[in-house]
FIGUKOL-585987 format. One line per field, with one value per residue (C-alpha): z, x negated, y negated; residue number from 1. Coordinates in pm, 1 decimal. Layout:
BEGIN
z	Z,...
x	X,...
y	Y,...
nr	NUM,...
REM end
This chain:
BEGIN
z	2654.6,2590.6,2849.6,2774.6,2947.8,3115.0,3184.5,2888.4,2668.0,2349.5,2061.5,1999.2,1764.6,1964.4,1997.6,1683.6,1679.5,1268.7,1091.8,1044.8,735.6,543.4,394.2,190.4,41.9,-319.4,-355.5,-667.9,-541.1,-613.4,-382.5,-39.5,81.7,105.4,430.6,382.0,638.7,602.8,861.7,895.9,1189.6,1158.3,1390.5,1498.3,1411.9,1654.4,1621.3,1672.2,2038.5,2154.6,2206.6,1764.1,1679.7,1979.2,1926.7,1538.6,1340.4,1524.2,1354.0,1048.0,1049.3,1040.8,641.5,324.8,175.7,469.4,392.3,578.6,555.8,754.4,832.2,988.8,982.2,1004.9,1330.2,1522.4,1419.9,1724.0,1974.8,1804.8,1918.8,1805.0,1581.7,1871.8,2079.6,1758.3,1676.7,2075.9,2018.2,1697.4,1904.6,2196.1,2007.6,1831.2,1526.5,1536.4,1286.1,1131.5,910.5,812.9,882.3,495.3,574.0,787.1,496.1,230.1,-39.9,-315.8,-59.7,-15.2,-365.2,-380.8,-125.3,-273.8,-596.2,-460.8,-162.2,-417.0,-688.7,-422.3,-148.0,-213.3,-482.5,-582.2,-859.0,-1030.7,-1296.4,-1370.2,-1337.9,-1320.9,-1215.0,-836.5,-892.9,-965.3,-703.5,-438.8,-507.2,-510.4,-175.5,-46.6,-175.5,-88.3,280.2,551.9,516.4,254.0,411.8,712.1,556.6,343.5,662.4,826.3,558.9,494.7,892.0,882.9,580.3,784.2,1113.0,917.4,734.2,1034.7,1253.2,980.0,880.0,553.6,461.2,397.3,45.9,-32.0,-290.6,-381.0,-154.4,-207.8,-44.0,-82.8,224.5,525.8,389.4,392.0,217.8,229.5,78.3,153.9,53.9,227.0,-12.7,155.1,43.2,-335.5,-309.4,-359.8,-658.2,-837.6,-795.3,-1120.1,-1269.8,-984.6,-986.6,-781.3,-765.1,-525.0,-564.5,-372.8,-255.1,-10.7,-45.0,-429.6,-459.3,-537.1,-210.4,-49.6,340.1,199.0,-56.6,-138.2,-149.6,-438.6,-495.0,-719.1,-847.8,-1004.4,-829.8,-1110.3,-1286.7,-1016.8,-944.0,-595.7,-517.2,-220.9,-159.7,233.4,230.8,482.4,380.0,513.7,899.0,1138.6,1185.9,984.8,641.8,457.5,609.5,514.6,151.9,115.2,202.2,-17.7,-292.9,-233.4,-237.4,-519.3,-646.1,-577.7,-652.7,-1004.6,-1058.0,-1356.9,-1592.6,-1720.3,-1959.1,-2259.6,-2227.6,-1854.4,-1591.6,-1191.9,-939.9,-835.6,-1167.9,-1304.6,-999.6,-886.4,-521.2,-382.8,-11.9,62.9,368.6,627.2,865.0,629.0,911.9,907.4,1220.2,1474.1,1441.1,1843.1,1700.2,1550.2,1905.2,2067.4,1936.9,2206.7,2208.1,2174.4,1929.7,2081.4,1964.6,2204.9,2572.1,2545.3,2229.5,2385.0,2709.8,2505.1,2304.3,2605.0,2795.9,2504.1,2472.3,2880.4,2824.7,2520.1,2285.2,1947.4,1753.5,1883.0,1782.4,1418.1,1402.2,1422.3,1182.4,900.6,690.7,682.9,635.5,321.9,209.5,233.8,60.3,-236.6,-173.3,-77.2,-135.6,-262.6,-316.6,-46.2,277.5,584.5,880.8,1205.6,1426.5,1798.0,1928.5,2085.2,1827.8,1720.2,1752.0,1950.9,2282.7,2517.9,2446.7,2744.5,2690.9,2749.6,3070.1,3317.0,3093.2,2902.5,3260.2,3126.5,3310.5,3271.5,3297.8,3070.1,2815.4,2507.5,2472.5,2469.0,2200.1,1981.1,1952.2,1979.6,1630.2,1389.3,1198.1,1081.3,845.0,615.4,338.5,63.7,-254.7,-528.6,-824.4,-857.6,-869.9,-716.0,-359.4,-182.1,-296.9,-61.2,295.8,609.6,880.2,1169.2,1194.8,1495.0,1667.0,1863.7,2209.6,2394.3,2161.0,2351.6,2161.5,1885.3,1961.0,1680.5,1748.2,1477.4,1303.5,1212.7,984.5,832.1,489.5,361.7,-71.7,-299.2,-601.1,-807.1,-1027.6,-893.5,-1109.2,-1400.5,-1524.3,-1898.2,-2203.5,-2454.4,-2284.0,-2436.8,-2232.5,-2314.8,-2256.9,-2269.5,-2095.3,-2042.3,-1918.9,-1748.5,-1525.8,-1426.5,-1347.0,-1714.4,-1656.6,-1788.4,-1976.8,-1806.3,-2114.8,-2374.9,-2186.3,-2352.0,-2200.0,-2289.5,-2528.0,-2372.9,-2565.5,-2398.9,-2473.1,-2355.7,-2377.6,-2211.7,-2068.2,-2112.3,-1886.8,-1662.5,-1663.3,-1911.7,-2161.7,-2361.2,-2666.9,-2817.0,-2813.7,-3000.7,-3386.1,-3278.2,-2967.2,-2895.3,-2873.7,-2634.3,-2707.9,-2421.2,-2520.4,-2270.4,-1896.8,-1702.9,-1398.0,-1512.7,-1841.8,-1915.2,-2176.5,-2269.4,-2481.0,-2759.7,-2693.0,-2727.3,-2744.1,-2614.6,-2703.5,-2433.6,-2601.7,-2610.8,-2239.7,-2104.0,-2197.4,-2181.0,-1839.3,-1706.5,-1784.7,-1713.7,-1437.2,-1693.9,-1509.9,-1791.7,-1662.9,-1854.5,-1868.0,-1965.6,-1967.8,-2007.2,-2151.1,-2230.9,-2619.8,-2633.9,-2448.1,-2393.0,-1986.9,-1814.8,-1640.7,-1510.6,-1544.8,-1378.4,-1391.3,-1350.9,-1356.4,-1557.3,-1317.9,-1025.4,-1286.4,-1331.5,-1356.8,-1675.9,-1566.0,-1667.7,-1372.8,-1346.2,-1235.4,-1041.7,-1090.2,-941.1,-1198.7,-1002.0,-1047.3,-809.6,-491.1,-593.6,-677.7,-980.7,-1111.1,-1150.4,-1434.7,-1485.8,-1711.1,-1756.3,-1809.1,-1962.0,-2006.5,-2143.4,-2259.2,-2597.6,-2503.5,-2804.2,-2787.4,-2726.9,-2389.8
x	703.8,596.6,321.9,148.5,104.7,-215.0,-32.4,-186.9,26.7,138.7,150.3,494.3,615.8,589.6,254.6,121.6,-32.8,-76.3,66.9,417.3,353.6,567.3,878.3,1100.7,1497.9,1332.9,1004.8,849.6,489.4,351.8,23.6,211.0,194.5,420.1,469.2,475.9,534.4,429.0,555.1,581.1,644.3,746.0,1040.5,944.8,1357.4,1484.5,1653.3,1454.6,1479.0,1578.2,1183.2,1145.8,1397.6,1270.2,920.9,879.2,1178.2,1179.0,841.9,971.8,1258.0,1005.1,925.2,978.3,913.8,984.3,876.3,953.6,867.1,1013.0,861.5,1031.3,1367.0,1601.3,1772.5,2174.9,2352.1,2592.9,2242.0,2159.7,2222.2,2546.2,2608.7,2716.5,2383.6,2191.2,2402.6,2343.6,1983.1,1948.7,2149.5,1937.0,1587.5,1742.5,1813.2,2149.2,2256.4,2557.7,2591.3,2972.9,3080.0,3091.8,2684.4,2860.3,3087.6,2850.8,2997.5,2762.8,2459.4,2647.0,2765.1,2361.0,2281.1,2467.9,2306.9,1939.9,2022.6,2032.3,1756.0,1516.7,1625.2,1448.9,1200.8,1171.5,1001.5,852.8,618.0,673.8,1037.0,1157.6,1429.4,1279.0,1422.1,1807.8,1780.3,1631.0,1817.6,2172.5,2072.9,2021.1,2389.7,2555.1,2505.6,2584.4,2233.0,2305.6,2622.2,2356.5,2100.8,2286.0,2508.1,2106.8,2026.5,2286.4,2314.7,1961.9,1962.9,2273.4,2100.3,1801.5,2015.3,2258.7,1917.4,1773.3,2103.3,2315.6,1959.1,1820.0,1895.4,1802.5,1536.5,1504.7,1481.7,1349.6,1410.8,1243.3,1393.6,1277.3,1119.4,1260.6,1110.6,1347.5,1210.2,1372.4,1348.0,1492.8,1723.8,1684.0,1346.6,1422.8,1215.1,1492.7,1622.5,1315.3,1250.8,1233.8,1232.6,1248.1,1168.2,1150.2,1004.8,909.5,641.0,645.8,300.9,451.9,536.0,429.8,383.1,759.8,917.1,949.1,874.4,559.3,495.6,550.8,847.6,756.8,949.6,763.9,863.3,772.4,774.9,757.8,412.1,279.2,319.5,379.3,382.6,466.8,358.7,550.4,370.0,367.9,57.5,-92.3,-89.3,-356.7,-702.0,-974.0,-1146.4,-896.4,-590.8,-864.4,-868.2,-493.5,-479.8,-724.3,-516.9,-214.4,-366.7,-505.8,-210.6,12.5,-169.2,-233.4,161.3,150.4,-145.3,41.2,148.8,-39.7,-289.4,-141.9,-397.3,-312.5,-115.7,-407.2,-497.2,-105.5,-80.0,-159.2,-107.9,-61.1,39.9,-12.9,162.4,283.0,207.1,-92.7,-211.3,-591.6,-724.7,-1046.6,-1324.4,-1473.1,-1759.4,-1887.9,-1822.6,-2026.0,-2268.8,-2248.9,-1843.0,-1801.4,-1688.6,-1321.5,-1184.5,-912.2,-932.2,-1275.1,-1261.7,-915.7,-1093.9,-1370.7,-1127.7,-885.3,-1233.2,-1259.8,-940.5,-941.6,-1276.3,-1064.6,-1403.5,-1173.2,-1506.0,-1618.7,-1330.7,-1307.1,-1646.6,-1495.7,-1202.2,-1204.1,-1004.3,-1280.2,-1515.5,-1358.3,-1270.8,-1677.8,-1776.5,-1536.4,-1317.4,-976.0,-818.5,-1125.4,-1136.7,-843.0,-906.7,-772.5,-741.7,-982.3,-820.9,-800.4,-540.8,-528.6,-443.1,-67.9,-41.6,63.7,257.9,458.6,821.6,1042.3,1293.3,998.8,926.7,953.7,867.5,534.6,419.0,425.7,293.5,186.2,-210.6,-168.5,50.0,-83.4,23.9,-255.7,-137.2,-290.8,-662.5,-492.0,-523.5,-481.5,-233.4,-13.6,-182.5,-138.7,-382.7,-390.8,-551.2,-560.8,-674.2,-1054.9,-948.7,-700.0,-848.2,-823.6,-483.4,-364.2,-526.3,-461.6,-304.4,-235.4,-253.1,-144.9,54.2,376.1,255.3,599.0,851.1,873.8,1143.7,889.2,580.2,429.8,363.2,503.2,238.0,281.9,98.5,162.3,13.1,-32.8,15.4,-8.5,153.1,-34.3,-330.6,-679.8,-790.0,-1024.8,-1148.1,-1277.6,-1252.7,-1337.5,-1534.8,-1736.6,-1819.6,-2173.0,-2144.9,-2534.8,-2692.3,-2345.6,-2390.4,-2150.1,-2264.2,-2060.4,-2060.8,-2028.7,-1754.9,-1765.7,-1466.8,-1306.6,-1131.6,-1435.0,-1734.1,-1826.8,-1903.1,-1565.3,-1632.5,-1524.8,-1422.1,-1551.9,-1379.2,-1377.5,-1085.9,-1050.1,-678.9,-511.4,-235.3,-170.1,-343.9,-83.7,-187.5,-511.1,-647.5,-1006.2,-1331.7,-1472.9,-1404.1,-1391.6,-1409.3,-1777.6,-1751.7,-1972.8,-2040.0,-2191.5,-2329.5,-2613.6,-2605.9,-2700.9,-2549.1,-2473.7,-2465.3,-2523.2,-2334.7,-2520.0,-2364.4,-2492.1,-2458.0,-2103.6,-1946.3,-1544.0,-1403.7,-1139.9,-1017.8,-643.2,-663.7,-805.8,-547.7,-316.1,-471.6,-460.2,-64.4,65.3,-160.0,-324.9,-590.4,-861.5,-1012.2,-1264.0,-1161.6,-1407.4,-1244.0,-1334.7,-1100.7,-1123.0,-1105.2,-958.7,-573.6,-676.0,-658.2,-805.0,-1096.8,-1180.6,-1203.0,-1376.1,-1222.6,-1390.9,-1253.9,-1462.7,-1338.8,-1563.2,-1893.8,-1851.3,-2210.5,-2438.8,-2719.9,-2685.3,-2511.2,-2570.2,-2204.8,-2187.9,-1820.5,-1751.4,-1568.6,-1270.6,-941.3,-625.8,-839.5,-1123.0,-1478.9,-1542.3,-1922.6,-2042.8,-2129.4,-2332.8,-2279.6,-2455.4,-2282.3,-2357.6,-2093.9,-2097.4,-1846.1,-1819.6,-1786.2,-1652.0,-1338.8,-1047.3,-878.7
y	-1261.8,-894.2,-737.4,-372.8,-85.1,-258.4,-578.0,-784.7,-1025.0,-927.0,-1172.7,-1266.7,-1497.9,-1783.9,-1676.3,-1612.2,-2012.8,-2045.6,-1780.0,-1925.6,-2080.8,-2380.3,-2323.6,-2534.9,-2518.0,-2498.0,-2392.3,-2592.1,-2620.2,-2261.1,-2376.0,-2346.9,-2008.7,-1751.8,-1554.5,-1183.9,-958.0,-600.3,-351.8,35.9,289.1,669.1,714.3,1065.2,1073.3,878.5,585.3,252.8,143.0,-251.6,-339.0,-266.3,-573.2,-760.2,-728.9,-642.2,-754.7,-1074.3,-1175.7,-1031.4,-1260.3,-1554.9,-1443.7,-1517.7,-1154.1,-857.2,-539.9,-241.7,133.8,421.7,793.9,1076.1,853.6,1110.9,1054.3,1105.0,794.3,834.4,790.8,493.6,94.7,-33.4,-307.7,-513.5,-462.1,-572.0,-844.3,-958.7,-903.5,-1149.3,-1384.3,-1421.8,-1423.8,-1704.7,-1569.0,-1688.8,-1374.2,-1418.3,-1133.7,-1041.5,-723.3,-658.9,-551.4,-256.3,-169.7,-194.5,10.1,-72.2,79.7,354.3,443.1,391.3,613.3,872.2,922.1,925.0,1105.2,1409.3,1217.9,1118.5,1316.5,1681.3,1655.8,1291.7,1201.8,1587.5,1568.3,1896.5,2069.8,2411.4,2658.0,2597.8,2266.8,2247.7,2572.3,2349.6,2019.4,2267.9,2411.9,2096.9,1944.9,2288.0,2208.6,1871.4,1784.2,1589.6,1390.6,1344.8,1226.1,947.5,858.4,750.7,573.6,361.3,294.2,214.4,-48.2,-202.5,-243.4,-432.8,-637.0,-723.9,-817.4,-1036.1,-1211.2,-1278.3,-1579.6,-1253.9,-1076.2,-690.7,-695.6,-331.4,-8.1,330.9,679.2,986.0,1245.0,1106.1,810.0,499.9,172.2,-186.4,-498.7,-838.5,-1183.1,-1484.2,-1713.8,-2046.7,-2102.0,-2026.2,-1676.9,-1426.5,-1615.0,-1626.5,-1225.0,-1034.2,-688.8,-501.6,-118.6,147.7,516.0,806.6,1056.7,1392.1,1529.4,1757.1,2144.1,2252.2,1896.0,1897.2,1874.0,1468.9,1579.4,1402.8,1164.8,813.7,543.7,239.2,-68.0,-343.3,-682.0,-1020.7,-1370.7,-1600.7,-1470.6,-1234.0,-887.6,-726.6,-358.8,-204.5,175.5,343.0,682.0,1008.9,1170.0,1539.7,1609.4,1756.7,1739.7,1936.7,1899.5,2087.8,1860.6,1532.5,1711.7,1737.7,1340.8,1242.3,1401.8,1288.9,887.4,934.3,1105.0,831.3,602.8,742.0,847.9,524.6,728.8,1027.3,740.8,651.7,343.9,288.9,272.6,276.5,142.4,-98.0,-230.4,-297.6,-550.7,-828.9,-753.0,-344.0,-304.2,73.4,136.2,392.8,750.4,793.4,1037.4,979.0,1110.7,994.2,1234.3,1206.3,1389.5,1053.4,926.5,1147.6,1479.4,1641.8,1704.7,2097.7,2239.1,2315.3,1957.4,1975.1,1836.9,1715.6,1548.7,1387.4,1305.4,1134.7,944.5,830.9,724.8,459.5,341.6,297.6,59.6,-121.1,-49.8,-66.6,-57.8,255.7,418.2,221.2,351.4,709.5,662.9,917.3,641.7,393.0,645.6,779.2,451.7,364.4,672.8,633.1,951.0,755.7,411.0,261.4,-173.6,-157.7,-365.9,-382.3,-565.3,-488.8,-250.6,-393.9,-209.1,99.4,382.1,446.3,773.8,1080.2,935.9,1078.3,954.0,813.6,1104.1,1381.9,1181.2,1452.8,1731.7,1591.0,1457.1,1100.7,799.1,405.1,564.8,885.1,764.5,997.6,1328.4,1548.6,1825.1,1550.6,1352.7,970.0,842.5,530.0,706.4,420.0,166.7,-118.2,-144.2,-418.7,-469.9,-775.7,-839.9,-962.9,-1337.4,-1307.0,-1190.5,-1531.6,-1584.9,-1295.8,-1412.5,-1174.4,-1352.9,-1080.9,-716.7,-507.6,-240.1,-269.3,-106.5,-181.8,60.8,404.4,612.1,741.0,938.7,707.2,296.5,66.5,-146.7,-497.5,-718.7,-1076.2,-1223.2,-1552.4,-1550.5,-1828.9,-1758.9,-2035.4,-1961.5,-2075.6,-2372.8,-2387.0,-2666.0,-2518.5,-2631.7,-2313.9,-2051.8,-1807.3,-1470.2,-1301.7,-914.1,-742.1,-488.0,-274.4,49.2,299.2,624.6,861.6,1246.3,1470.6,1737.4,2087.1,2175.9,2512.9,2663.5,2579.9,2566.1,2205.5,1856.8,1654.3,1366.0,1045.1,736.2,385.0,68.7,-294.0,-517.0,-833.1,-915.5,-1242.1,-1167.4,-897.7,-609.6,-434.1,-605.0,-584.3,-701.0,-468.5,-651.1,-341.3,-259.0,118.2,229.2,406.3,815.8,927.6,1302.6,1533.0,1818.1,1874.9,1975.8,1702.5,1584.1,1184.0,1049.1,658.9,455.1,131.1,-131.7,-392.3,-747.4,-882.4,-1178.9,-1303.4,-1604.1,-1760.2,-2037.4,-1921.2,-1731.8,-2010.2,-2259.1,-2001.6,-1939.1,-2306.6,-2324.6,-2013.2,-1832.1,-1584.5,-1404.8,-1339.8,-979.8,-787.6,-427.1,-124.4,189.6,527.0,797.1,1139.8,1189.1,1514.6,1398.5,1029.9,1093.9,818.4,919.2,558.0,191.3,-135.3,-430.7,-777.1,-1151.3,-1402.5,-1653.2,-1487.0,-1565.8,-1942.4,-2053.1,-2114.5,-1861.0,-1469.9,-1301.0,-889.1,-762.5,-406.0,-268.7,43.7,304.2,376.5,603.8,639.7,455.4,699.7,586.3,830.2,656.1,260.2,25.4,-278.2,-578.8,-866.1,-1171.0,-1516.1,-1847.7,-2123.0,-2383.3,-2564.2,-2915.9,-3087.4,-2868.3,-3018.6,-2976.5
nr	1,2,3,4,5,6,7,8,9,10,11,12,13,14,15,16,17,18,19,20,21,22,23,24,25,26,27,28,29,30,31,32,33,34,35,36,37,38,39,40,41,42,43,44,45,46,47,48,49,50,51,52,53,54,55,56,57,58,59,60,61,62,63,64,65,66,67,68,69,70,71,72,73,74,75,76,77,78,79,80,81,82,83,84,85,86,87,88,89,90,91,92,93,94,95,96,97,98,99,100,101,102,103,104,105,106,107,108,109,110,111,112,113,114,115,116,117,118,119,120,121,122,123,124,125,126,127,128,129,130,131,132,133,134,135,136,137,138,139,140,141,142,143,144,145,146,147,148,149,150,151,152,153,154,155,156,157,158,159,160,161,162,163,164,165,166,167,168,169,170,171,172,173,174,175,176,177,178,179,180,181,182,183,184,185,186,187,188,189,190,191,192,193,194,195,196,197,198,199,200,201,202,203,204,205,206,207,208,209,210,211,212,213,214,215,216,217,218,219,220,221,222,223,224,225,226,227,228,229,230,231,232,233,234,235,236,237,238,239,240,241,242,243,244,245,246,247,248,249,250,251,252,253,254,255,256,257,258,259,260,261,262,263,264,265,266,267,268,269,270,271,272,273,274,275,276,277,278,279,280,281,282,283,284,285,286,287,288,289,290,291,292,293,294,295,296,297,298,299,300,301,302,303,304,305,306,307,308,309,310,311,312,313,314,315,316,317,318,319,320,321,322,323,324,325,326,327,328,329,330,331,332,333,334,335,336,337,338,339,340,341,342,343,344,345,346,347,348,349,350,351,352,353,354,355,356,357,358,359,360,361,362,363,364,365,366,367,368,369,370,371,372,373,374,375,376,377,378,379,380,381,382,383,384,385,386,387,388,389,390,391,392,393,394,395,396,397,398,399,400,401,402,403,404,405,406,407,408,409,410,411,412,413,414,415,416,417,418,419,420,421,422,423,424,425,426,427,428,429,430,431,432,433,434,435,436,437,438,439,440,441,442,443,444,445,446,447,448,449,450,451,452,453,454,455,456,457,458,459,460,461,462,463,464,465,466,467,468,469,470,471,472,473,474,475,476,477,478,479,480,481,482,483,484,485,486,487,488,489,490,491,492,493,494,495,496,497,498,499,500,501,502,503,504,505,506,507,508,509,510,511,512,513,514,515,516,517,518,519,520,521,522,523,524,525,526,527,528,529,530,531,532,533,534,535,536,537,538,539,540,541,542,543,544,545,546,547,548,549,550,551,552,553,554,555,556,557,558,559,560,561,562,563,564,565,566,567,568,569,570,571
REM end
């Protein structure tokens, strides 16, 4: 058993009553649940300490789908736990590991490693490329960094993959500097063989917005007919507006990175499932704890803070979390959700190593350059039907690691793959009463309001695909100065006889899109997405989407919707 610093239990696996979930040797019955486990910690570049695989990877060996994201994980190889002390470690939790030693030798990896260490190492994936770019990628390669830096990754991968054992089979991985993202799925319960076009991609939000000291690590896939995406991120540090700004940005930013193509909308809406993960450095504000802090937000603000954690009050502190309250407002990861935070928060502690010089002890174990902070999240986001196939389980930190100045964060999901059921024959959606409202922006170059083209499709699989419910799109033109403008619809009418079937067979999701572009380049300036399968009932039912872009909330839209079913069509 694991105790904390206050001598309270931990959960441990044999402790987590109900969230091991049912596995079989060939998964046929798409209504059991999968177990996904979703971790991340930022190493503060040290290797991870005994009390990570003991307390963390041990739980994530209990998965069908592991996921794991790395920050800062740049650290000396030679400090770090051999492959005998690991292989000791799987052995007494019971793991039984018996990875080969061709996991230490992995030449494939490292042949891998090698090509994004120079890809995905400095600049990752650049919209935008220049003579600062070769220059800064042949610095970079001109030097050991490079060597270094691949030599970490590869021993990192192999410690993973010699903890969770050869049942265990490498998915996809991403790397963008000092972020790290593995995905694995276990074999013996027919997962890993069923996993489909894989892909992977990094974003840099960091220096210039070119450089990957900040940024984002993607790796997405198919299990039979749904789609998973997994997002490890280091966003912005420090406290203060402009630092809350930057993060903001760089969310949306990533989470927009799929819109720079034509008729492609964002990371949110071309999944079924998003896990956005990682140091995404969101920091308490004690002023929301208290008005009278002063306004030095050093050792009183930290006093206020530590006074909280002391009393355990986790929703005092939630209360204060600049995350949540961004998330509420619309500014950041919008129609995300997240576990409730009770746990103390992850982030900055005194490390075991700075012992004698930080002052550290079992009553003051935060460092007090920093306000403590839930820095390290894991956020999650489905599909509107879709949101009670992707249930929560558990969702806390790791309190007993002490070589990072950073606490990992843990968090275990229960997903059924299967389609929820409709019993329908040949439905028939009702659209009246559509209106959109959003903000009208001034173009800077011409001094005019930007037309906007509206649209509304209706999607009979996933959200890539589209077919037009409107002859011609409508072409809104704004031409006077007003602060909103409101689009308002004629009545419509869908037919779903071939989603619905198609629906009933092969998990089609049947979402009503509305989308609204800018007709001048086509940009996407937002969309709301709604399933019809959320509005089963005969009366009219007034639906309030929020126009969203990249996690932002950019204006809101109303539709009223009536269906009905033709009963003398055949099933």
């Amino acid at each position: 058993r694991t105790w904390d610093r206050r001598g309270d239990e931990m959960a441990t696996p044999c402790a987590m009553e109900g969230t091991r979930l049912c596995r079989s040797e060939a998964r046929r019955d798409m209504e059991t649940p999968l177990n996904v486990f979703v971790g991340t910690w930022n190493l503060g570049n040290a290797a991870p300490d005994e009390e990570y695989f003991r307390d963390v990877l041990s739980v994530a060996s209990e998965a069908d789908i592991v996921c794991l994201g790395f920050q800062e994980a740049h650290y000396p190889v030679k400090e770090a736990l051999s492959f005998e002390t690991i292989t000791k470690l799987s052995s007494d939790l019971g793991r039984g590991s018996s990875a080969s030693r061709k996991v230490r030798n992995a030449k494939w990896f490292r042949n891998l490693m090698k090509v994004t260490a120079m890809v995905g190492g400095v600049v990752g994936s650049v919209a935008s490329s220049g003579i600062l770019v070769p220059v800064a990628i042949g610095a970079y390669m001109a030097t050991d960094a490079a060597g270094k830096e691949n030599e970490c990754r590869v021993h990192l991968y192999q410690t993973m993959q010699l903890f969770l054992g050869e049942d265990f089979g490498l998915v996809g991985q991403s790397n963008l500097l000092q972020i790290r993202l593995f995905v694995f799925a276990r074999k013996s319960s027919g997962i890993f063989g069923i996993i489909k076009d894989v892909e992977t991609n990094t974003l840099a939000t960091g220096i210039l917005n070119m450089i990957g000291n900040k940024g984002a690590a993607i790796v997405s896939f198919k299990v039979n007919d749904r789609s998973l995406c997994f997002c490890c991120c280091h966003l912005a540090a420090h406290e203060g507006q402009d630092f809350l700004d930057a993060r903001n940005r760089s969310a949306k930013a990533i989470l927009s990175s799929t819109t720079d193509k034509e008729d492609m909308l964002d990371i949110p809406a071309m999944y079924d499932h998003v896990f956005f993960l990682g140091d995404l450095n969101y920091r308490l504000d004690p002023y929301l704890l208290n008005a009278s802090v002063g306004s030095h937000r050093g050792l009183s603000g930290f006093d206020l803070v530590c006074s909280y954690i002391e009393k355990r009050e986790w929703g005092k502190l939630s209360a204060a979390d600049t995350l949540a309250i961004e998330r509420e407002n619309g500014r950041a990861l919008c129609g995300f959700e997240e576990g409730t935070l009770q746990w103390p928060p992850t982030f900055k502690y005194n490390r075991v190593k700075d012992a004698d010089e930080d002052g550290f002890t079992d009553s003051n174990p935060f460092n007090t350059k920093r306000l403590p902070s839930y820095t390290d999240r894991v956020l999650y986001h489905s599909l509107p039907c879709l949101k009670n196939r992707l249930i929560l389980k558990y969702y806390r930190s790791c309190q007993s690691t002490k070589s990072s100045d950073h606490k990992p964060v843990l968090s275990l999901f229960a997903l059924k793959l299967g389609t929820p059921k409709a019993h329908l024959r040949c439905l028939t959606v009702r659209l009246s009463s559509l209106s959109v409202t959003f903000p009208c922006n001034q173009d800077a170059e011409t001094g005019l309001y930007n037309p906007y083209v509206v649209s509304v499709e209706y999607c009979k699989g996933d959200l890539g695909s589209f077919q037009k419910v409107l002859p011609e799109p409508d072409i809104i033109e704004l031409s006077k100065d007003d602060a909103t403008v409101t689009i308002s619809f004629c009545e419509l009418n869908i037919g779903f006889a071939d989603a619905v079937k198609k629906y009933k067979r092969s998990g089609y999701t049947g979402h009503i899109l509305m989308q609204v572009r800018r007709k001048s380049n086509c940009g996407l300036f937002g969309y709301a997405v709604l399933s019809i399968f959320d509005h089963l009932v005969e009366d009219d039912v007034v639906a309030n989407c929020p126009l969203r872009l990249g996690g932002t909330r950019v204006g809101s839209s109303t539709i009223t919707l009536h269906l009905f079913e033709e009963e003398n069509h055949p099933r």
